[in-house]
N, C-alpha and C positions, 0 to 999 in steps of 0.2 A: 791167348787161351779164351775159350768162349764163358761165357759168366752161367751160362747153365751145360749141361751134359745134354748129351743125344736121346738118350732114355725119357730128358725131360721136354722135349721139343712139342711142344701141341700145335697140330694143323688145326685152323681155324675150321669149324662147322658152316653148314648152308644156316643153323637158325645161328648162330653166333655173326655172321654176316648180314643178315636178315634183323639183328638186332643193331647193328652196328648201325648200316643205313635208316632203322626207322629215328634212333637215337638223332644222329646228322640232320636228317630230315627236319623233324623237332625244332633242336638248337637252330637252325638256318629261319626255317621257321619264325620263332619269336626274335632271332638278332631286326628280321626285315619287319616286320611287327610294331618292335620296340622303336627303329627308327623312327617311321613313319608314325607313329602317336607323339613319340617325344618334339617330332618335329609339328605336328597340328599344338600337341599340346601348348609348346612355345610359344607358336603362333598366337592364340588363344589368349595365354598370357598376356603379350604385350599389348593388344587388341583393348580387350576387354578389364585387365585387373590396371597396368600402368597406364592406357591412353584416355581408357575411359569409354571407351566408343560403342555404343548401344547396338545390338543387336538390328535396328530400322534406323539408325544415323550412320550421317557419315562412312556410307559404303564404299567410295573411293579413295576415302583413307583407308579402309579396314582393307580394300585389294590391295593397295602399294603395301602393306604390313607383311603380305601375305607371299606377294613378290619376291618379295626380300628374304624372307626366311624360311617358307616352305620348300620341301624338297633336298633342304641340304642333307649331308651326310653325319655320321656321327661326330669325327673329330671338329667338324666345323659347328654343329650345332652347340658343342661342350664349350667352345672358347665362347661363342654367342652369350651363353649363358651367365657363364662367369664373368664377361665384361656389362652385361646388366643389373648383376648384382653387386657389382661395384660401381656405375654410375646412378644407383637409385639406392646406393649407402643402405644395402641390408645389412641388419647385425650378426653381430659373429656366429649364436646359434643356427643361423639361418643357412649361411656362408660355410661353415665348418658340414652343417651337414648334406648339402647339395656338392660340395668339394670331394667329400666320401662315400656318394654315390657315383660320381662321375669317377673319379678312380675306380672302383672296380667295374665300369660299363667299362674302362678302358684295358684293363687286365680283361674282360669277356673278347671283347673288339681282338687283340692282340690274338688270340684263340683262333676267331672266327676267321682272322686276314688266313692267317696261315692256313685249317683247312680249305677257306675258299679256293686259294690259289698252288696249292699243291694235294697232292696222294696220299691218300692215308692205306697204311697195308699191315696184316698180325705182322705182331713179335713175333709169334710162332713161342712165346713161353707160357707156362701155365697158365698165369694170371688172365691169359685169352685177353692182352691187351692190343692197343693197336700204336703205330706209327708215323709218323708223318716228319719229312724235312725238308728245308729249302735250298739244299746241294744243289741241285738242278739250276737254280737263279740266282744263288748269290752273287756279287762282282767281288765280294772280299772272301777268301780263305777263313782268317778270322772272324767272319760270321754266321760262320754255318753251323746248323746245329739241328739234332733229332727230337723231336716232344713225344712222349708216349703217355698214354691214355686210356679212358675205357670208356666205352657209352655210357657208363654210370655219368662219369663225370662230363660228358654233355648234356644230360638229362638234368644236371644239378644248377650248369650254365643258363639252358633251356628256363628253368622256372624259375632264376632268381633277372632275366629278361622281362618275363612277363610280369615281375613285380615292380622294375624300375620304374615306366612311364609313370603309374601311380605313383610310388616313392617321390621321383622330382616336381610330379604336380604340386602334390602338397606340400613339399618341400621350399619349394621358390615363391608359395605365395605367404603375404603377412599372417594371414588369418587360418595355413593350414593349421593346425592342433582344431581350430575351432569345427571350422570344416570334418575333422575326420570323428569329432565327437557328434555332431550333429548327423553323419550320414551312418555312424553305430548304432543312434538311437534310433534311426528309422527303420530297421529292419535285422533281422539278424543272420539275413545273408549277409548285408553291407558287415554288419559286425565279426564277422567270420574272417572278412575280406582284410579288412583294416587289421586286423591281430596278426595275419598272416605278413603281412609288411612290417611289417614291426620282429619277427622272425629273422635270426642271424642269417648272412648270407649261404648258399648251400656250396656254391663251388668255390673252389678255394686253390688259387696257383699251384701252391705250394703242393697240388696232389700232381702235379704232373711233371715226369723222370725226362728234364732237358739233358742233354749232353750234347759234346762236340765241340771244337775249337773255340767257340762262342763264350762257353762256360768249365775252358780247362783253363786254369790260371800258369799251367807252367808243361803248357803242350811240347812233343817230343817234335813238331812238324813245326815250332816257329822258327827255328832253327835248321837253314836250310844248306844239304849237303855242300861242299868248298866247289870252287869252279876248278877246274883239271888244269893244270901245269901244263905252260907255254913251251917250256924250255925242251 
């Protein structure tokens, strides 16, 4: 039995589509953004706060740094991270809160892999939400699963992107707190900017309706019909 009636079926509009796409746009937007900062930001890091290396020295050092770590991706750049913050023994405040931004880049990431790589289409129910699943690719039954959405909730992905690079800047180094009071007091764009990071995150998993094999605990398909009598 279908979970809404026919009466309530909504065909998605040209501006409801038109919002969808600018929404995607956006979030894709700042996911590619966010990498490529986080990934110079890094860079930067090691360069300049743990190696030491000036700006006019040591510029063959500062390329091999750059070698090495520019250009990765998200999941690779997150472990990068976390294993310099445990070889240069930062403490716990420091560690717990770079640990808690990186989780949720990774619940965004998990978002973005999936639109990336498959279709998003209306429910066709009121809510004018949309859909996307990975039927089409999965190799297991049991992983397949539908997420439903709405541009709102890309839009909320989208801006809490464009706050992380900053967030881990200041987060991974010793003197961020210091750093963020100093670039408050110089202007009060910068103070605008810094409050706003400090803002709870806006998108939040937990707003999006998964279903499907993936997350039914006690599905009627994992139990599959008997093989037909030899006899």
């Amino acid at each position: 039995m279908s979970e809404f009636s026919e009466t309530e079926i909504k065909i998605a509009t040209e501006q409801e589509w038109q919002e969808y796409y600018a929404a995607l746009g956006r979030f894709m937007f700042e996911f590619a953004t966010a990498e490529e900062e986080i990934s110079r930001r890094l860079a930067d890091f090691v360069i300049f706060k743990l190696l030491g290396l000036g700006n006019g020295e040591s510029l063959r050092k500062q390329e091999v740094v750059r070698a090495l770590l520019v250009g990765m991706r998200i999941n690779s750049m997150k472990d990068t991270l976390k294993r310099l913050l445990r070889i240069t023994d930062a403490d716990d405040k420091r560690t717990a809160e770079v640990s808690s931004i990186l989780t949720h880049l990774s619940d965004i990431t998990s978002l973005r892999d999936q639109l990336a790589h498959h279709a998003s289409y209306p429910t066709m129910k009121p809510d004018g939400s949309f859909q996307t699943t990975n039927q089409s690719t999965s190799k297991e039954l049991m992983r397949i699963e539908w997420i439903e959405f709405t541009p709102a909730i890309l839009l909320d992905a989208a801006d809490d992107l464009h706050r992380i690079p900053y967030m881990l800047s200041f987060s991974i180094s010793p003197n961020g707190e210091a750093e963020k009071r100093r670039l408050s007091e110089s202007s009060e764009l910068w103070r605008q900017e810094i409050e706003k990071l400090a803002q709870p995150w806006r998108y939040k998993p937990a707003g999006l309706a998964r279903t499907g094999p993936k997350h039914d605990h006690n599905p009627r398909w994992r139990s599959l019909p008997p093989e037909p009598s030899q006899a």
